[in-house]
N, CA, C and O atoms as a GROMACS GRO file, in nm:
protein
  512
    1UNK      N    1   0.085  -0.118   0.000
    1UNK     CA    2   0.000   0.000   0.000
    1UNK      C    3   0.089   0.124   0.000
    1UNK      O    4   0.181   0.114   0.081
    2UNK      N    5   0.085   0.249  -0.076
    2UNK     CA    6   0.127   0.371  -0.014
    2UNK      C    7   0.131   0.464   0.098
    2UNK      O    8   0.092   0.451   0.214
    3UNK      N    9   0.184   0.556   0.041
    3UNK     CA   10   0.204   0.599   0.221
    3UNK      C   11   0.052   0.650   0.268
    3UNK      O   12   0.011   0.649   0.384
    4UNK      N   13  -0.024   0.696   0.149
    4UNK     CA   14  -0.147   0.781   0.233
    4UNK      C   15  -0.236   0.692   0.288
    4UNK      O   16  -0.307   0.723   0.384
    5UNK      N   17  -0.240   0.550   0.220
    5UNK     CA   18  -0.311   0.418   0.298
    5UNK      C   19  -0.251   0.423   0.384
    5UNK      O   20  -0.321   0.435   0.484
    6UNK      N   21  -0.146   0.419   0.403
    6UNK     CA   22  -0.037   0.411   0.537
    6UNK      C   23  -0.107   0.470   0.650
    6UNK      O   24  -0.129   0.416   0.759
    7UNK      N   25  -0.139   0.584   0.613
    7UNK     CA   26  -0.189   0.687   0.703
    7UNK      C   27  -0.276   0.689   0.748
    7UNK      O   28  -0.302   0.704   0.868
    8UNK      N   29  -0.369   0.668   0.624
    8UNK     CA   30  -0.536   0.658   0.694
    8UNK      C   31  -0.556   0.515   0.781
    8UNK      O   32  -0.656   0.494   0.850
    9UNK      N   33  -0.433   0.411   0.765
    9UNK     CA   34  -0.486   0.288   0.856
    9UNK      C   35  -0.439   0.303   0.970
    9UNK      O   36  -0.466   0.212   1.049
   10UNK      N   37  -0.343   0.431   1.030
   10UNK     CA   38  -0.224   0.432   1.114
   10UNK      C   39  -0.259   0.521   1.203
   10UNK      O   40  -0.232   0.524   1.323
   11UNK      N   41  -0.340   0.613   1.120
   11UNK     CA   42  -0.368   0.717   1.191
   11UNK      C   43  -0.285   0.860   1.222
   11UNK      O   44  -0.316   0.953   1.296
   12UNK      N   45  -0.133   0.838   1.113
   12UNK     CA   46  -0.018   0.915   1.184
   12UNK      C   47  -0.061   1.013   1.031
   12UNK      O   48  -0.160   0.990   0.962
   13UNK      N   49  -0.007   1.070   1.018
   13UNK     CA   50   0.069   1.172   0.893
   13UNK      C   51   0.145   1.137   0.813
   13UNK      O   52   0.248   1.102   0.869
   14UNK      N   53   0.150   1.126   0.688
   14UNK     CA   54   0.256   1.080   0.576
   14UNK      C   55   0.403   1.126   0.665
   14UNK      O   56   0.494   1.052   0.703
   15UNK      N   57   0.386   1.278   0.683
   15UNK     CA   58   0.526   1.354   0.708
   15UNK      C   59   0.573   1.273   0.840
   15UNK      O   60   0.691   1.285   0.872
   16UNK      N   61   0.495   1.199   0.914
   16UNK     CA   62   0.544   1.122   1.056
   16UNK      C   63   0.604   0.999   1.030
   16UNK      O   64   0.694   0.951   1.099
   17UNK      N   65   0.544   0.936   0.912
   17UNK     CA   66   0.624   0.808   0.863
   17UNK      C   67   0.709   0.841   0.812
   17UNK      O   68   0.815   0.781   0.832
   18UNK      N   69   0.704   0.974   0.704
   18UNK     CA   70   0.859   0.936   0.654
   18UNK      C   71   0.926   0.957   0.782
   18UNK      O   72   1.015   0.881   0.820
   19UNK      N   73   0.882   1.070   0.860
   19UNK     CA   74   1.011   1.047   0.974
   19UNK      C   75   1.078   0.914   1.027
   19UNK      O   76   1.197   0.884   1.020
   20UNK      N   77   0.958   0.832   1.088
   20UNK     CA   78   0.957   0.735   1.088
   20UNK      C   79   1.078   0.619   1.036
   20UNK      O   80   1.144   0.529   1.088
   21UNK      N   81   1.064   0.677   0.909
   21UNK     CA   82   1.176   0.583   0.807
   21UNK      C   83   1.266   0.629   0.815
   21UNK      O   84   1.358   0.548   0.830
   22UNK      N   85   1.298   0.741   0.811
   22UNK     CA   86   1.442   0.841   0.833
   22UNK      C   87   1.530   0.762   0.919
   22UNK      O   88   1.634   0.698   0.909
   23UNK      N   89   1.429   0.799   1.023
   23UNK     CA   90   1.539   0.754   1.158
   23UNK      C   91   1.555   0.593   1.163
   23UNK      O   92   1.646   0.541   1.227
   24UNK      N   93   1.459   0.520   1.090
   24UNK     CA   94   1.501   0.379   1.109
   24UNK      C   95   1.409   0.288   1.184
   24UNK      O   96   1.440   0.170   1.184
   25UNK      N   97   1.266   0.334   1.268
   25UNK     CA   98   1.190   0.265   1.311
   25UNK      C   99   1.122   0.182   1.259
   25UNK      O  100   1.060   0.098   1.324
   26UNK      N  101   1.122   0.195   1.072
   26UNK     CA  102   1.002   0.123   1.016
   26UNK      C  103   1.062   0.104   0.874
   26UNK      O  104   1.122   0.203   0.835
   27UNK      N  105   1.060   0.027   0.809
   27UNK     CA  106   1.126   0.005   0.666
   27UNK      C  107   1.092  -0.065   0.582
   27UNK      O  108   1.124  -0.182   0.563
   28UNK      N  109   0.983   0.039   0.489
   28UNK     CA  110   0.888  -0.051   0.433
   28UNK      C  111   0.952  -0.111   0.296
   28UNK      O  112   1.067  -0.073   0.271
   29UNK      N  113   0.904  -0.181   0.224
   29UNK     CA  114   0.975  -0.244   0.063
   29UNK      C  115   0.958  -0.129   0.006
   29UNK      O  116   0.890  -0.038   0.053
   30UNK      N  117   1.040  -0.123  -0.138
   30UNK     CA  118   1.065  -0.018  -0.229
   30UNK      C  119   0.949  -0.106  -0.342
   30UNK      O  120   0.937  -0.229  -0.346
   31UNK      N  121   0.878  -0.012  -0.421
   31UNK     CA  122   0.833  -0.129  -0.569
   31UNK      C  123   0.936  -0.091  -0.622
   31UNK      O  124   1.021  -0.012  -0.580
   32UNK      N  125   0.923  -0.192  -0.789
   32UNK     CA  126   1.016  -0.153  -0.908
   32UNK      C  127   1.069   0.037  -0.896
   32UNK      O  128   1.180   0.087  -0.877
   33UNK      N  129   0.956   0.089  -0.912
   33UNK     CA  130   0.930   0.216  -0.936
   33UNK      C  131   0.997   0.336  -0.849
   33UNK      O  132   1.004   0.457  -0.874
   34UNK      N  133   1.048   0.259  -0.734
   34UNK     CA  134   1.082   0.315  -0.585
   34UNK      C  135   1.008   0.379  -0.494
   34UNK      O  136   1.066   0.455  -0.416
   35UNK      N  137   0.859   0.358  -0.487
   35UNK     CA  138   0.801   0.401  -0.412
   35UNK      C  139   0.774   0.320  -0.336
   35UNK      O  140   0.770   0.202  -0.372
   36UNK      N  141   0.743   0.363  -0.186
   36UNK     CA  142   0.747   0.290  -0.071
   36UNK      C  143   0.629   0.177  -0.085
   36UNK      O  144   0.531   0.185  -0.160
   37UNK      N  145   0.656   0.083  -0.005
   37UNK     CA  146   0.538   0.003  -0.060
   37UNK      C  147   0.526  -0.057   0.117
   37UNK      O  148   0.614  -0.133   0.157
   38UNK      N  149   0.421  -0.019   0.203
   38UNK     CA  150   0.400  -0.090   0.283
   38UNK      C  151   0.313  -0.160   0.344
   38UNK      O  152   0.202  -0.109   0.356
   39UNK      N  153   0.332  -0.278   0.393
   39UNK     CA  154   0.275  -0.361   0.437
   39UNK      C  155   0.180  -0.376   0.575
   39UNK      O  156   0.165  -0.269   0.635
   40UNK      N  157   0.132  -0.460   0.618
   40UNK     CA  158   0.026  -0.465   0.702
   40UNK      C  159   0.092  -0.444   0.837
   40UNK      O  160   0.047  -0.379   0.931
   41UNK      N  161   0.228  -0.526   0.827
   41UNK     CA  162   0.270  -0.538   0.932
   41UNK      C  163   0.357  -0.400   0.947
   41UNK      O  164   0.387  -0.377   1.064
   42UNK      N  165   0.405  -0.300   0.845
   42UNK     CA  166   0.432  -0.151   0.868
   42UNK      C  167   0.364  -0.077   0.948
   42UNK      O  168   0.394  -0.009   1.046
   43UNK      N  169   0.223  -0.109   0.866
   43UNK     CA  170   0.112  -0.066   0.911
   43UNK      C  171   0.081  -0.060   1.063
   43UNK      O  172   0.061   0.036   1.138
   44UNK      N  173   0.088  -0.248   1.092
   44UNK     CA  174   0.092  -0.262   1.243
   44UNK      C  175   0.206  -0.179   1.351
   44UNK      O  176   0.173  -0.109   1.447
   45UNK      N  177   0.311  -0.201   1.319
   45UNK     CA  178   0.414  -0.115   1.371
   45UNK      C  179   0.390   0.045   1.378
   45UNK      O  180   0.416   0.104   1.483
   46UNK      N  181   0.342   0.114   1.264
   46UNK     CA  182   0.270   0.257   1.274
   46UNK      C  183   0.173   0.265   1.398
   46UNK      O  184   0.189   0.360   1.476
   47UNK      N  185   0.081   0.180   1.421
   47UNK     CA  186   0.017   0.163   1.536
   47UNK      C  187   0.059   0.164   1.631
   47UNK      O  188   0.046   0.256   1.713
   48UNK      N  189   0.121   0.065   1.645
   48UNK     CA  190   0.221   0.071   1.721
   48UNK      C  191   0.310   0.206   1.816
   48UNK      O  192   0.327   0.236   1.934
   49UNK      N  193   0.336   0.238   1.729
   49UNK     CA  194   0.450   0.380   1.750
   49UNK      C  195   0.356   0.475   1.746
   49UNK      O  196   0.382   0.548   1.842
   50UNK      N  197   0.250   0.523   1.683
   50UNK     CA  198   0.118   0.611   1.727
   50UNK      C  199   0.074   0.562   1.885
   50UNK      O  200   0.078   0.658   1.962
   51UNK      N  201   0.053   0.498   1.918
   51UNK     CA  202   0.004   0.478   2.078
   51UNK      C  203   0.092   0.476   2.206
   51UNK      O  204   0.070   0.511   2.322
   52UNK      N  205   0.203   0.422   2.139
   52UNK     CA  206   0.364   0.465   2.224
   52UNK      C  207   0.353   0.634   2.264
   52UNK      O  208   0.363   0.684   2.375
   53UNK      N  209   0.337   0.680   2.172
   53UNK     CA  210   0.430   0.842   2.125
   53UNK      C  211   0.244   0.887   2.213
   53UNK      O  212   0.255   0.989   2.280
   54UNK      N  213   0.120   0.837   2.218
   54UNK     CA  214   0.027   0.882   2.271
   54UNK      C  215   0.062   0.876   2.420
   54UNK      O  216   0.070   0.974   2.494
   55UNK      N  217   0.082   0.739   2.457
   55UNK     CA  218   0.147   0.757   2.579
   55UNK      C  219   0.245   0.832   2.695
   55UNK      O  220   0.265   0.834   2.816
   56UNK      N  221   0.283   0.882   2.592
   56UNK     CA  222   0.430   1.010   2.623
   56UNK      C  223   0.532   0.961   2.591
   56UNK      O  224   0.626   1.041   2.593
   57UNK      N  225   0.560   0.843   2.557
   57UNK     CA  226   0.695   0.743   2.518
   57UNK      C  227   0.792   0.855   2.443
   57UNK      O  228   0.719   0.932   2.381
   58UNK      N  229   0.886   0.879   2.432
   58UNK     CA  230   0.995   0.919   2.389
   58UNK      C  231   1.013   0.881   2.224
   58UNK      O  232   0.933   0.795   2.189
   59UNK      N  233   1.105   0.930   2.114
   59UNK     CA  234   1.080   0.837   2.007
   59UNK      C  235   1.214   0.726   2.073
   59UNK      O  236   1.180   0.608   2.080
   60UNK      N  237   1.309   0.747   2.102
   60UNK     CA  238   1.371   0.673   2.181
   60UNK      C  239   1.331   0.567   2.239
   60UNK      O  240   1.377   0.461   2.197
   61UNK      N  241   1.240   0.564   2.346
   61UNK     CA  242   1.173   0.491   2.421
   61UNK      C  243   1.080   0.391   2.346
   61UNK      O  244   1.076   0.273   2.380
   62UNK      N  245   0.980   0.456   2.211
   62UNK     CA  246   0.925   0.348   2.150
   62UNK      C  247   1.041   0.268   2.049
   62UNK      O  248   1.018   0.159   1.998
   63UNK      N  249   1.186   0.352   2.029
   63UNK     CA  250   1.252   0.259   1.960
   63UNK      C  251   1.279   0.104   2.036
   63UNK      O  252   1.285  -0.004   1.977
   64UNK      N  253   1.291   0.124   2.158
   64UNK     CA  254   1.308   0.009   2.206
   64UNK      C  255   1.178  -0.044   2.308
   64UNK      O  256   1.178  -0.138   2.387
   65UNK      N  257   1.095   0.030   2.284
   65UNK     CA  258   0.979  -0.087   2.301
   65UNK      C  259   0.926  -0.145   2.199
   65UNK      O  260   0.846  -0.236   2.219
   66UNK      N  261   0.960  -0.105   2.066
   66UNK     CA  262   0.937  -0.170   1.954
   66UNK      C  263   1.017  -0.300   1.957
   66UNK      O  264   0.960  -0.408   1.975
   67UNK      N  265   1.163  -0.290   1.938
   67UNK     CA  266   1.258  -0.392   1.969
   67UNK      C  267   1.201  -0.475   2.066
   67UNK      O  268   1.171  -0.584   2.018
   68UNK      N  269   1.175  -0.464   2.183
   68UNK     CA  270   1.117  -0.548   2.279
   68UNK      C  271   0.984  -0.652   2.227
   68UNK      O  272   0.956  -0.770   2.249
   69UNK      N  273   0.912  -0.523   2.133
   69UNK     CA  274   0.806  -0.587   2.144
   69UNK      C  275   0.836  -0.703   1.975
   69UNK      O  276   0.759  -0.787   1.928
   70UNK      N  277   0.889  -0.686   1.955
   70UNK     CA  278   0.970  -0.763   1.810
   70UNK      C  279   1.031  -0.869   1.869
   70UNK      O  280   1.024  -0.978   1.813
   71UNK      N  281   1.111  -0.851   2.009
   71UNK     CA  282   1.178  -1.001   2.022
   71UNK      C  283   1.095  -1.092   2.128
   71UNK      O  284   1.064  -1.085   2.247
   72UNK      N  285   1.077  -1.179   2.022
   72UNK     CA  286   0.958  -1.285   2.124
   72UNK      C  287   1.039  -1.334   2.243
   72UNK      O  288   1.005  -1.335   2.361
   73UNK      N  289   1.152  -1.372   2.190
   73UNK     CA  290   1.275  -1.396   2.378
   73UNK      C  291   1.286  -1.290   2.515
   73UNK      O  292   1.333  -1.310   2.627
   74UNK      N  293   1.216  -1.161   2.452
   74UNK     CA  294   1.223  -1.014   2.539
   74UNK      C  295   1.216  -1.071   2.694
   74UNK      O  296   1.197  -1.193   2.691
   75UNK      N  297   1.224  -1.031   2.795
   75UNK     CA  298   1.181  -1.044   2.950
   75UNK      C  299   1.064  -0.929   2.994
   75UNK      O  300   1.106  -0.815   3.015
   76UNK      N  301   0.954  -0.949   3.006
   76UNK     CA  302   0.868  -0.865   3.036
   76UNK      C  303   0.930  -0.763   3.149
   76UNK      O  304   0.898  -0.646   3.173
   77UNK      N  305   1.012  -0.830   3.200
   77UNK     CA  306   1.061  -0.666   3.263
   77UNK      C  307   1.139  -0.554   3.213
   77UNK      O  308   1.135  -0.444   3.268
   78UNK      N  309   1.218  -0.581   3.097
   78UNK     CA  310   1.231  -0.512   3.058
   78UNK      C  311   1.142  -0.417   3.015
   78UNK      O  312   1.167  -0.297   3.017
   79UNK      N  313   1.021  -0.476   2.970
   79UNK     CA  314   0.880  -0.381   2.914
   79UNK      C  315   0.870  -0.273   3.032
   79UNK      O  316   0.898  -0.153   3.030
   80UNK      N  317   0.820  -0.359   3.142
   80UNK     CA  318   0.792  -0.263   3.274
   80UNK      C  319   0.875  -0.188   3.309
   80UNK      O  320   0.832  -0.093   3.374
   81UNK      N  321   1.080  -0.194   3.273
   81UNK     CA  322   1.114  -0.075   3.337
   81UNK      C  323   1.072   0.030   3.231
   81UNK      O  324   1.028   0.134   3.281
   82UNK      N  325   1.077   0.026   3.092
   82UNK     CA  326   1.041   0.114   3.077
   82UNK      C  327   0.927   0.247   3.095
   82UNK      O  328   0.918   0.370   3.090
   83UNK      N  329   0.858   0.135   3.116
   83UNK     CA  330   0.705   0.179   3.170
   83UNK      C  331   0.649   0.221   3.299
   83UNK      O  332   0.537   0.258   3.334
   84UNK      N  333   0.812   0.195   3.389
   84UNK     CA  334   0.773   0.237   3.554
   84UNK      C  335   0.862   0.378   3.525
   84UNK      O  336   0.837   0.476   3.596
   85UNK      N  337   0.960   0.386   3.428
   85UNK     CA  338   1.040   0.472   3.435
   85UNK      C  339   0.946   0.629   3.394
   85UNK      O  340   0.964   0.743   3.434
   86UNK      N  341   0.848   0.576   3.303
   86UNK     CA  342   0.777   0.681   3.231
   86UNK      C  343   0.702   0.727   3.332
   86UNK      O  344   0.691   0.849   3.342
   87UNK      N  345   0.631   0.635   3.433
   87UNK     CA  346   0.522   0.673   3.509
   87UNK      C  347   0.599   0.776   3.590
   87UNK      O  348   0.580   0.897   3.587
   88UNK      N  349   0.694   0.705   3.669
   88UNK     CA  350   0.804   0.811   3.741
   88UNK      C  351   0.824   0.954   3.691
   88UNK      O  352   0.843   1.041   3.776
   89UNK      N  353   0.820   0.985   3.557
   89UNK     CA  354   0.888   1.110   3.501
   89UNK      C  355   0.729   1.189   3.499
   89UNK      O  356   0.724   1.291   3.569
   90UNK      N  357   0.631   1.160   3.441
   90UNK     CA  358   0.451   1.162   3.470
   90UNK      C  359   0.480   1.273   3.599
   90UNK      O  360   0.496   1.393   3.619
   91UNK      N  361   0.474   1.131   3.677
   91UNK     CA  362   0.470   1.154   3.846
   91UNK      C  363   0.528   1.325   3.865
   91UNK      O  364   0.463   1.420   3.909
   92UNK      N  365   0.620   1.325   3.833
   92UNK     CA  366   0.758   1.414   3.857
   92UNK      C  367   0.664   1.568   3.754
   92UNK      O  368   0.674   1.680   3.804
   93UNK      N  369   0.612   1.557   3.665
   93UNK     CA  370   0.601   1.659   3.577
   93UNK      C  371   0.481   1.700   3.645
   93UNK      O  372   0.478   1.820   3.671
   94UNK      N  373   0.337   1.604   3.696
   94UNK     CA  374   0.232   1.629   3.751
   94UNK      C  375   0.250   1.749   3.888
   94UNK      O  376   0.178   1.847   3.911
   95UNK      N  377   0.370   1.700   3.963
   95UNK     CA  378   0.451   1.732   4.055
   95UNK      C  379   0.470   1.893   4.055
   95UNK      O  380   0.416   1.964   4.140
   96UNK      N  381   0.549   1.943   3.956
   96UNK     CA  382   0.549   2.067   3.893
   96UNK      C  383   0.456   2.097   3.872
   96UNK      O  384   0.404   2.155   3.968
   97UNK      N  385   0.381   2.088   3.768
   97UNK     CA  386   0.237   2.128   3.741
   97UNK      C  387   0.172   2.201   3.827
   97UNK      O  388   0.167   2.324   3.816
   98UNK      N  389   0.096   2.111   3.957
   98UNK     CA  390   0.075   2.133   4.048
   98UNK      C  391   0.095   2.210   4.143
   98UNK      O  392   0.008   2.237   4.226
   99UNK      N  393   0.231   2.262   4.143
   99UNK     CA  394   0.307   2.368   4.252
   99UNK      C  395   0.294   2.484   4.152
   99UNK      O  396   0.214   2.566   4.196
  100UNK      N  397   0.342   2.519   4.036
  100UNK     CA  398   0.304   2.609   3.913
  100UNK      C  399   0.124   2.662   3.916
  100UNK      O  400   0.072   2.774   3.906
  101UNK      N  401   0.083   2.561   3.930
  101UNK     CA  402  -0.091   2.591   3.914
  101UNK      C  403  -0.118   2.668   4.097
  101UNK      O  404  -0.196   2.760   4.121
  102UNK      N  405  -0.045   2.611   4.182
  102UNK     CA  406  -0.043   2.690   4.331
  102UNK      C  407  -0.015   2.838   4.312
  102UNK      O  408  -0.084   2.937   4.335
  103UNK      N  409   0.119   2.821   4.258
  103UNK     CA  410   0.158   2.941   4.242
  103UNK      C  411   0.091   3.081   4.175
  103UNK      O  412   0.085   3.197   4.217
  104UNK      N  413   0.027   2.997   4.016
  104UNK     CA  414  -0.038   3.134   4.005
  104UNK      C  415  -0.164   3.098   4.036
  104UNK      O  416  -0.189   3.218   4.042
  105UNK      N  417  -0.250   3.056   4.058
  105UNK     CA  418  -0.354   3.066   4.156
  105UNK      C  419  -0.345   3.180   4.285
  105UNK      O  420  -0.424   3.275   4.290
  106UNK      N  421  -0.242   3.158   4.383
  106UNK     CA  422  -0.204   3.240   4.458
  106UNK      C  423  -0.196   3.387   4.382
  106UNK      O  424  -0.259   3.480   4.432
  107UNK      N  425  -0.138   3.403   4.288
  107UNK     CA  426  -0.128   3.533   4.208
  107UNK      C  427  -0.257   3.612   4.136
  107UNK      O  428  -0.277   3.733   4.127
  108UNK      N  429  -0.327   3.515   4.094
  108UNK     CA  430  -0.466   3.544   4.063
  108UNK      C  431  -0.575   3.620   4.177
  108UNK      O  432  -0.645   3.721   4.174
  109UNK      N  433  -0.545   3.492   4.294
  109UNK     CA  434  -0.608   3.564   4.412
  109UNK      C  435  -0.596   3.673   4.440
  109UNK      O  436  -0.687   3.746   4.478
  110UNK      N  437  -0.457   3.707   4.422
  110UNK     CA  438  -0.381   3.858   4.459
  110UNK      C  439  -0.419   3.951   4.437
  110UNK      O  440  -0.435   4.047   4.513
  111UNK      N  441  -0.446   3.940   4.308
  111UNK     CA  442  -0.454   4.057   4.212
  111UNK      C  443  -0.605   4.113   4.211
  111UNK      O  444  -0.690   4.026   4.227
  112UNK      N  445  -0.652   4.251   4.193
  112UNK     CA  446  -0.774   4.265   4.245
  112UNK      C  447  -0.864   4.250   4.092
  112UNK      O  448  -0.977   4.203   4.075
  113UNK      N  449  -0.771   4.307   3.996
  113UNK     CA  450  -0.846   4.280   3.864
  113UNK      C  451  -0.976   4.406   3.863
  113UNK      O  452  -1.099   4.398   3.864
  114UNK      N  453  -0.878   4.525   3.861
  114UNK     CA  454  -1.020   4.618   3.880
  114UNK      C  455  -0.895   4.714   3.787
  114UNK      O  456  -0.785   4.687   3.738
  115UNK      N  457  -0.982   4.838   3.796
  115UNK     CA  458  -0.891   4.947   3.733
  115UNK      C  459  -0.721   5.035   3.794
  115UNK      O  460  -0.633   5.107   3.746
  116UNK      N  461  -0.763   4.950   3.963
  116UNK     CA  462  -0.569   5.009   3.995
  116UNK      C  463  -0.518   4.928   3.876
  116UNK      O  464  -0.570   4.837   3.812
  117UNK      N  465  -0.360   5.009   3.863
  117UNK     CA  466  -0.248   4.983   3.800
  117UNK      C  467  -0.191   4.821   3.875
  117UNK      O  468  -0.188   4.713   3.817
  118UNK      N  469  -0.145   4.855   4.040
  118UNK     CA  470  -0.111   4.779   4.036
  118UNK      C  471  -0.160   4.643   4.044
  118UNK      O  472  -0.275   4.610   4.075
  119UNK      N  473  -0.052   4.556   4.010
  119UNK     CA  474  -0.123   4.398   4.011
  119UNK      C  475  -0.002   4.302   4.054
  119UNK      O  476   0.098   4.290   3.983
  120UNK      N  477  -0.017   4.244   4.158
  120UNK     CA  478   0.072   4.102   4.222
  120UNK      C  479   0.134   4.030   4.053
  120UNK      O  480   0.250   4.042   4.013
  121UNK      N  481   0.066   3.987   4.008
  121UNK     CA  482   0.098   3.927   3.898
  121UNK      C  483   0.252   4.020   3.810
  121UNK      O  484   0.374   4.008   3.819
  122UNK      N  485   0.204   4.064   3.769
  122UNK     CA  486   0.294   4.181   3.701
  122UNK      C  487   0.418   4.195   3.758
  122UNK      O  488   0.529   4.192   3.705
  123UNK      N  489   0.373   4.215   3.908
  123UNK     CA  490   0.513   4.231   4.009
  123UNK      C  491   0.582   4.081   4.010
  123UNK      O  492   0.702   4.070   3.981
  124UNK      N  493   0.509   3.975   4.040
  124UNK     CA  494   0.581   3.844   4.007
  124UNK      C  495   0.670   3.808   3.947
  124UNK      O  496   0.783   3.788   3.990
  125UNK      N  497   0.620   3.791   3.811
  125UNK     CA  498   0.682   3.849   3.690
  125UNK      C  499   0.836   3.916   3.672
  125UNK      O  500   0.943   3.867   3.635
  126UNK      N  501   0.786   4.096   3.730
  126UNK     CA  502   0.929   4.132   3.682
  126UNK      C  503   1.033   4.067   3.809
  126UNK      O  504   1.155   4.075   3.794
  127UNK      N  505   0.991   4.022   3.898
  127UNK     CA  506   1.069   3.992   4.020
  127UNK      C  507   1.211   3.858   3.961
  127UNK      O  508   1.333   3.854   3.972
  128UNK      N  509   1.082   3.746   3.885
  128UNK     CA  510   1.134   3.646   3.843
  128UNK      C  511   1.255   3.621   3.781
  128UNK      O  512   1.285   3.507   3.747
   0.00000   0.00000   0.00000
């Protein structure tokens, strides 16, 4: 199939597969003609790497959960560190988030939001 079948079964963007191929995650047959010609199981792998990369996976990270998930000998733990490692970094960003969303919350409160000039926010800001 071509790449725009590619796409519509994959769900990704032509311009994401070729990336895709660039870097080496996916390598579909050439026809006579040299146009890409890929297969079901491309296809599957596009899936693949679309739900990874939904997850927050890294392209890194789905490179080798792809590999993992390619070698039937794999050790399922390997799967899981990757996958405890991600939750961890989640964890860690939610973390921030959270203290960020305190923060200007607190600043919002501050501020009276009427016609004075001044405003907490503003002052925050240039303080930072």
């Amino acid at each position: 199939m071509n790449i725009g079948e590619a796409s519509g079964r994959s769900g990704l963007p032509a311009k994401t597969i070729r990336y895709y191929e660039d870097i080496g995650l996916i390598r579909p047959d050439r026809s006579d003609n040299g146009y890409r010609d890929y297969s079901s199981d491309d296809v599957h792998k596009l899936r693949f790497l679309h739900r990874s990369r939904s997850l927050g996976f890294s392209v890194d990270e789905c490179r080798q959960l792809l590999a993992l998930y390619e070698d039937k000998s794999r050790a399922s733990a390997d799967v899981k560190e990757i996958a405890t490692s991600k939750l961890t970094e989640i964890d860690r960003k939610i973390r921030e988030l959270t203290e960020l969303r305190r923060t200007l919350e607190h600043l919002v409160h501050a501020c009276h939001g009427n016609e004075r000039p001044d405003c907490p926010i503003l002052e925050e800001l240039s303080e930072g």
